[in-house]
N, C-alpha and C positions, 0 to 999 in steps of 0.2 A: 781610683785612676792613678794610673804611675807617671807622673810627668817629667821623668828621669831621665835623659839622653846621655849618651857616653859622652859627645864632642859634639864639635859645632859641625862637624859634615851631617852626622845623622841628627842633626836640627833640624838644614836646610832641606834636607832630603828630596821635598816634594814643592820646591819652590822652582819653577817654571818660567820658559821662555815668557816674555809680553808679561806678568806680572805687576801688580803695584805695591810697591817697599814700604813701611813704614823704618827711618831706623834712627834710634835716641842718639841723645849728647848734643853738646851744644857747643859749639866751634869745634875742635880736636877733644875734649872733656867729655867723660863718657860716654866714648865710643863704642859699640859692639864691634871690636876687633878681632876677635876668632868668626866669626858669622859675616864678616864682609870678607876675610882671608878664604874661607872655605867658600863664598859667593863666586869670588877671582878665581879661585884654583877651576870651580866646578863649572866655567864658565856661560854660565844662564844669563841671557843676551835681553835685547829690549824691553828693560824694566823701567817701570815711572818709579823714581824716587822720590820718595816723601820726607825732608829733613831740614831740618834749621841751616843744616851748611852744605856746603861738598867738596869739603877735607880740602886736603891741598894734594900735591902733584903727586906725592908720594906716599899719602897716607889718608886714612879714612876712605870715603866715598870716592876720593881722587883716584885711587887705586883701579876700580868700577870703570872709574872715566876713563883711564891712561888702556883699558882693552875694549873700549867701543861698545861697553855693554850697559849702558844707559840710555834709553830712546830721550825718555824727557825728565828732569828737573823742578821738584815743586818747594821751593825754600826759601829764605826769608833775607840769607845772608851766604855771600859766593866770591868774596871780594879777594881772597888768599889762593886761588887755583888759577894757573896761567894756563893749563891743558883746558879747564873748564871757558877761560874768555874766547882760547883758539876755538872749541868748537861749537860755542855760542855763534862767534861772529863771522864762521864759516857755514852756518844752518847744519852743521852736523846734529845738534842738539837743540831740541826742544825744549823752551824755557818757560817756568811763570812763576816770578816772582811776587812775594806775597808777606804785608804786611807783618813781622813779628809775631804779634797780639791776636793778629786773624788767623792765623796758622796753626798757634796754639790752641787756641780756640775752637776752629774746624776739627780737632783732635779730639779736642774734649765733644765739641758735640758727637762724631761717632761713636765715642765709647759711652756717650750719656743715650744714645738710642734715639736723637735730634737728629729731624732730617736738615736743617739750618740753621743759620745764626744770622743775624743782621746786625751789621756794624756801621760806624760812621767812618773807620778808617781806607779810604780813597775816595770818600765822594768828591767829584771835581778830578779826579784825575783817569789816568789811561788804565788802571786798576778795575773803575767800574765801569768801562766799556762791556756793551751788549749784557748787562746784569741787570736785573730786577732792583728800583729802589725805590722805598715806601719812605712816607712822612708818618713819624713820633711824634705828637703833641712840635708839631712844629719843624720839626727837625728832621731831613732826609738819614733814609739807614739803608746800605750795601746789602741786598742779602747774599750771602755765600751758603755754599753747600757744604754740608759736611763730608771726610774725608771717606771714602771706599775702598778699605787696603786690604790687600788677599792675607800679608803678612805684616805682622809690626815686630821688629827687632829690638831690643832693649838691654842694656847691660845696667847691673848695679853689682854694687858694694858688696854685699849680703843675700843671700835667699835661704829658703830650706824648700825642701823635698817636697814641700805640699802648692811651691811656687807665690808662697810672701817675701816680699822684697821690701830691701832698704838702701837708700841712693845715700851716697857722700858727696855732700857740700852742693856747687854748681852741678856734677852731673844727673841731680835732680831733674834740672832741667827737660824739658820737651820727653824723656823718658817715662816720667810716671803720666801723663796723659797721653801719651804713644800705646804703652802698654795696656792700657782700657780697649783699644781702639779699632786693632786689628780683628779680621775673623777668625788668626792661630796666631796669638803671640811667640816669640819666641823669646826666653831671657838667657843670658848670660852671666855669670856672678864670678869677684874673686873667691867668694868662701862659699860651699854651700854645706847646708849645717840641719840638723834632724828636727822634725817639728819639736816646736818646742825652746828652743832655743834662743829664739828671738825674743825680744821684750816686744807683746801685742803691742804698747802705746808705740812703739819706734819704726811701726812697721809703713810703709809710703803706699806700697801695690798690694793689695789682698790677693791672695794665691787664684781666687777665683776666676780672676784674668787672665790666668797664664797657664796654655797647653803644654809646654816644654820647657824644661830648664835643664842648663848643665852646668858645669865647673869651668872656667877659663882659662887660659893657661897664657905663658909671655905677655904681660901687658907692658906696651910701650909706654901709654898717659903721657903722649907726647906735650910738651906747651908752646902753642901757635907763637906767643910772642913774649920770649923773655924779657923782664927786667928790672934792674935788680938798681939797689941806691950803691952811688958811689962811697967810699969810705971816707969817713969823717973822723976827723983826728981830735 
């Protein structure tokens, strides 16, 4: 099977109005930045976003935001986009915020073949309104569903040809259980390199997960919030 794409348009190729998004990185930190440029460009409209963030105004999933083409929102952390608060608190955008931990989580159970997970993270609060929640040896637990994503998006570090991946540092994050998760992943890599090339023990995503890969090009790895130590004499 050649899971070889030239670019990130004929990734997206077959990604569709009303869709639901899986897409990595964790704040502005490994983002799939050629695959949300070519999302923008191609512009595929009411999609559910599945991510830890939504970028800020100008960049990442903000981008999405700033042409109307997000129906709703499923992420954990949203606190850096003012286009995102305007059409929150104007009902342009559909919202559901969700626990970190349960997010990740819900990820991992799709890609683990879990129809659910049960947490204790919201009991007591507006999180587990209208949800199922069972008593543990004592102790109430949230059930949540696991995630249903037509596509999951994912950039790393490293891949090769046969779709093994390897993430640098933080943007491990939410990335390698995204990439399990989807029903056609899609990755994105700075290097991509001939099987073989990888060290097996280094490897995060086993190729087995991943219907497409290609090569990326201009990365910005922009950083949300510089800061640096004053100098000291």
């Amino acid at each position: 099977m050649n899971k070889v794409v030239s670019d990130a348009d004929e990734a997206i190729r077959d990604i569709e109005d009303g869709m639901t998004l899986m897409l990595g990185g964790f704040g502005l930190c490994g983002l799939p930045e050629n695959c949300i440029a070519a999302l923008v460009k191609k512009g595929t409209k009411e999609l559910t976003c599945i991510s830890n963030n939504a970028g800020v105004d100008d960049f990442g999933i903000g981008l999405m935001l700033k042409q109307r083409q997000v129906k709703k929102m499923i992420s954990s952390y949203v606190g850096e986009n003012a286009e995102f608060e305007r059409q929150l608190l104007s009902g342009e955008l559909d919202v559901e915020l969700i626990p970190q931990g349960t997010l990740a989580t819900r990820c991992m159970a799709a890609g683990y073949g879990m129809p659910a997970i049960f947490t204790p993270a919201g009991i007591g609060t507006e999180v587990a309104i209208g949800k199922e929640v069972r008593n543990f040896n004592g102790k109430d637990y949230l059930m949540e569903l696991a995630f249903d994503a037509d596509f999951a998006i994912v950039k790393a570090w490293k891949g090769d040809t046969m779709g093994n991946l390897v993430y640098k540092a933080t943007a491990r994050n939410f990335n390698a259980v995204m990439a399990m998760a989807g029903k056609i992943t899609i990755a994105e890599v700075e290097e991509l390199v001939e099987p073989g090339e990888l060290d097996p023990d280094h490897i995060h995503t086993p190729g087995i997960y991943i219907h497409r890969i290609f090569q990326g090009v201009n990365y910005e790895k922009r950083i949300e919030q510089r800061t640096v130590r004053k100098n000291v004499r």
